[in-house]
N, C-alpha and C positions, 0 to 999 in steps of 0.2 A: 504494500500500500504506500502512495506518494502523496502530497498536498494535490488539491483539488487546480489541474489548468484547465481554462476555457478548452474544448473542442473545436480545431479547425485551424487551431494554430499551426505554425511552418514549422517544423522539426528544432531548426537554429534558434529561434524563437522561444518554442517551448522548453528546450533544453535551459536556456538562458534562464527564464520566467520559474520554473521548477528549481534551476539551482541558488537563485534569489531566497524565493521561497523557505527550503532548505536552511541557507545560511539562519537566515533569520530566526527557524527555530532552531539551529545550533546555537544562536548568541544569548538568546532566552535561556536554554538551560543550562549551557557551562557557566551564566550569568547565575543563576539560581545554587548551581552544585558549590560554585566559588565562594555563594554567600553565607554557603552552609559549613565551609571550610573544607571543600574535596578540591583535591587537584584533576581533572577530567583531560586527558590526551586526545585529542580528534588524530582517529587513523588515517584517513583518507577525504573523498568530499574533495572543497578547493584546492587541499594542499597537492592535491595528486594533479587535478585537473591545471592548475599553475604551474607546477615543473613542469609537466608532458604535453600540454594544448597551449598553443598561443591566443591570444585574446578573439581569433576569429574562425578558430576551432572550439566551439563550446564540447564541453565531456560532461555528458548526462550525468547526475547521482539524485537520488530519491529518497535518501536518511540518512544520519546525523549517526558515524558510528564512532561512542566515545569510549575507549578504554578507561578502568578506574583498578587500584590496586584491589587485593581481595578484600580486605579490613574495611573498605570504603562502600561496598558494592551494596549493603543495607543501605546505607545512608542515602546512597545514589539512586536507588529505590525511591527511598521515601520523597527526595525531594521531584523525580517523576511523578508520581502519583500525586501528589500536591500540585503539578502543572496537567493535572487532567490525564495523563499516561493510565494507562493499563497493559500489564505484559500480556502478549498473546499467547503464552502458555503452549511454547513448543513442546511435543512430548518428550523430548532427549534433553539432558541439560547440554547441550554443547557448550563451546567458548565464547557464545553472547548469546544473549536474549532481546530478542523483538517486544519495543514498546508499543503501544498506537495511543493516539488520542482521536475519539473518533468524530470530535468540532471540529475540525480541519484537514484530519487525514493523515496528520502528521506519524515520523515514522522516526525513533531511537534505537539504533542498535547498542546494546549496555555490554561492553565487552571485559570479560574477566581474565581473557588469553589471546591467542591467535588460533588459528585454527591451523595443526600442520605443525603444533611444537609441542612437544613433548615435555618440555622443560615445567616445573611449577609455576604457577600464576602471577606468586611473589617473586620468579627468576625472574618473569617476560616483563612484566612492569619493573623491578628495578634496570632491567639490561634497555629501554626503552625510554624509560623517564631518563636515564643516564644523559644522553644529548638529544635535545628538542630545540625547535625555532619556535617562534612566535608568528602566529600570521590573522592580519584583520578580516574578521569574519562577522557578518553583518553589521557590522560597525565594534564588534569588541575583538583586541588581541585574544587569541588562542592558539594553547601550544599544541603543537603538532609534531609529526616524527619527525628526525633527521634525517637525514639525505639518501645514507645507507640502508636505514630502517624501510625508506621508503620503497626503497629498490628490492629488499629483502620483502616486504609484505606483497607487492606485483608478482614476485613468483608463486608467493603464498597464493595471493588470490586468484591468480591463475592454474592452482595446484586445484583450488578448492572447485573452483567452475570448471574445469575442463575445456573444451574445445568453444565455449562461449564466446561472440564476438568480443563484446568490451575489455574481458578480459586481457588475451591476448593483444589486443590492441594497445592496451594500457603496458604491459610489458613487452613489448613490443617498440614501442616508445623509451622506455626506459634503459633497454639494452644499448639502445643506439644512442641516447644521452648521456648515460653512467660512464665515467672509465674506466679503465681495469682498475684502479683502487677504489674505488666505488666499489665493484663487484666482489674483490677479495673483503673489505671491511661488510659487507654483505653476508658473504659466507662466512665470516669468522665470526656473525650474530646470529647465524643460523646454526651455528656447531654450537656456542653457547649456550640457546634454546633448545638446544634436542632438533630439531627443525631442518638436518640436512634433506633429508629424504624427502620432505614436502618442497621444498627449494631447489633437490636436481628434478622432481617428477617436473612443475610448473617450469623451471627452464627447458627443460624436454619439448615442453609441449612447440616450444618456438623455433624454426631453424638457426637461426643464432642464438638461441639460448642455450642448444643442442649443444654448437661450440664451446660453448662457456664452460658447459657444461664437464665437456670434456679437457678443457683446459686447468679446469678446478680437480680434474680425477674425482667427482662425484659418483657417488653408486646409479647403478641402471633400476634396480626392482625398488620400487617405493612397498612403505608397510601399507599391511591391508588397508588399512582404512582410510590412507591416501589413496589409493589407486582405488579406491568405491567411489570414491570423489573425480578424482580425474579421469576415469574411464565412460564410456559406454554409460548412462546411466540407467538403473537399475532403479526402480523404488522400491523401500522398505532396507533395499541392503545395508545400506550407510545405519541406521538404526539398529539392523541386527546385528552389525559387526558391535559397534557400540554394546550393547545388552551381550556377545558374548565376551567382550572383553572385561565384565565386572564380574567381580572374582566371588561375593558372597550371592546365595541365595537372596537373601533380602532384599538386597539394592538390586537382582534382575527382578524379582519381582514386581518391587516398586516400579522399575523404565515400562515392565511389560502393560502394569496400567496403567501407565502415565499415554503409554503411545496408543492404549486402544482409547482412552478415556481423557482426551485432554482436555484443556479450558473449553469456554463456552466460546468464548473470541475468536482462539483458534480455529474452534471447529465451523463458526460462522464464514470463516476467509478460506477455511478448507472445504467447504458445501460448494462454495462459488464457481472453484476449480473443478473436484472430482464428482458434483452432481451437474454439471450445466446441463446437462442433457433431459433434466428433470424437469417436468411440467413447475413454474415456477409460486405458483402454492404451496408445493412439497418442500422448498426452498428458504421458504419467509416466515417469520415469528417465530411461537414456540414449538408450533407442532413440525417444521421446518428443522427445527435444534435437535428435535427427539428423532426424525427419522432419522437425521446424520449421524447420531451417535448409535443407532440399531443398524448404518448401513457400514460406519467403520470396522468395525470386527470382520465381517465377510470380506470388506476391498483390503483387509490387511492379511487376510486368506487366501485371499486368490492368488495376491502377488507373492507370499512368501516363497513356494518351491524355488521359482527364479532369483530371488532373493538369495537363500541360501547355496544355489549353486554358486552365484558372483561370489558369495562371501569366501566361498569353499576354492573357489581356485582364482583370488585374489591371495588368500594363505598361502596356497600353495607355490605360486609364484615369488613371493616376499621368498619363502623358506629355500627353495633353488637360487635366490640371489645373493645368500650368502656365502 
């Protein structure tokens, strides 16, 4: 979900008019989190779209995603919620969670890690907060990553989309601006993080990244649950490798109802996608809500066999790569 733009706008336009948007409610609530005493890091958004687009190449983005230490991430909570926020109640805890506010459509992604590092939470934000720039975003200063970080998170992000246009594009861009100390300080933050193998998968994915790649002596098999992400995509897999990589009963337990039974928000933005095809009654209020949570169990059935193959020889793969 993104802030609401007119219909019929021109791509270059809308792009523009959305990342305004955007900023604005980034200034709002790093304004808020600062007042509460959090320090909140902006990943990407302008800071990306500024290195890599010149002023007459706009680079779409559609939420505000703010990194916050782990200690921080209640507090960061509360003060979303106090700006209208409601988390949409992904069923996985991944390394952020989707806010929405649903006056304006607005859209926080509240990041605890990166996705693609293995390192702990408290590694990734001290190695992260270590060097930041400042940069004016909706009219307030906001720190934002360093140069290298920045280059290191385009492979991330291109590890985690796969073959998606923006992505690529985005690093794609980056390669050709970064120079080789750029990209060694790059990789010597992604060894820090746990993070190599999300960092050669995503330079993979580009033919000059490929090089890089190889220039770095990076491994070729990403661990499973990068390459569920950068591969072929599969749904449900990404969640099952997740749910088998926790090691007590309890906590699969808990992922397994959390992903057949999530928020009501969730399940609202998720009816949108996997019922369109539904007469749009079945869709709307509460009886809307009920059928979606009686229709999730079965679509998370259906998909599982193939699910479980990806997950089974994505292992497999990783395991031959060492």
């Amino acid at each position: 979900m993104e802030p609401t733009i007119a219909a019929g706008v021109p791509a270059g336009l809308r792009a523009t008019a959305l990342g305004l948007a955007v900023d604005t409610v980034t200034a709002e609530v790093v304004t808020a989190m600062r007042d509460a005493g959090l320090r909140p890091l902006l990943l990407k958004g302008p800071s990306v779209a500024l290195w890599l687009y010149g002023d007459d190449v706009p680079r779409p983005y559609g939420d505000s995603d703010l990194l916050l230490p782990p200690e921080s991430q209640r507090a960061a909570q509360d003060v979303l919620r106090a700006l209208g926020f409601r988390p949409l109640g992904y069923p996985v805890p991944w390394e952020s969670q989707a806010w929405m506010r649903r006056s304006d459509q607005a859209a926080v992604d509240l990041h605890r890690s990166l996705i693609g590092a293995a390192a702990a939470p408290a590694r990734v934000w001290e190695e992260l907060a270590t060097d930041t720039e400042t940069l004016p975003v909706g009219g307030v200063d906001v720190e934002v990553l360093g140069i290298p970080a920045r280059a290191l998170y385009a492979a991330l992000h291109a590890a985690q989309h796969g073959a998606e246009e923006q992505p690529l594009e985005d690093l794609g861009r980056a390669l050709r601006i970064g120079d080789e100390y750029c990209w060694h300080e790059a990789y010597e933050l992604a060894r820090r993080l746990d993070a190599v193998g999300a960092f050669a998968t995503g330079l993979r994915l580009h033919p000059e990244g490929a090089l890089l790649a190889e220039r770095l002596d990076l491994p070729a098999e990403p661990p499973p649950n990068v390459a569920l992400r950068a591969g072929a995509r599969v749904p449900v897999a990404s969640a099952l490798e997740h749910l088998r990589s926790e090691r007590s009963l309890r906590s699969r337990v808990r992922l397994l109802l959390r992903a057949m039974f999530p928020s009501p928000l969730y399940m609202r933005c998720w009816s949108r996608l996997q019922m369109s095809g539904w007469p749009a009654a079945a869709r709307s209020g509460r009886i809307g809500l009920w059928l979606a949570y009686l229709w999730r169990p079965i679509w998370l059935l259906v998909r599982a066999p193939r699910a479980i193959t990806a997950v089974r020889r994505a292992a497999s793969r990783s395991d031959l790569g060492r």
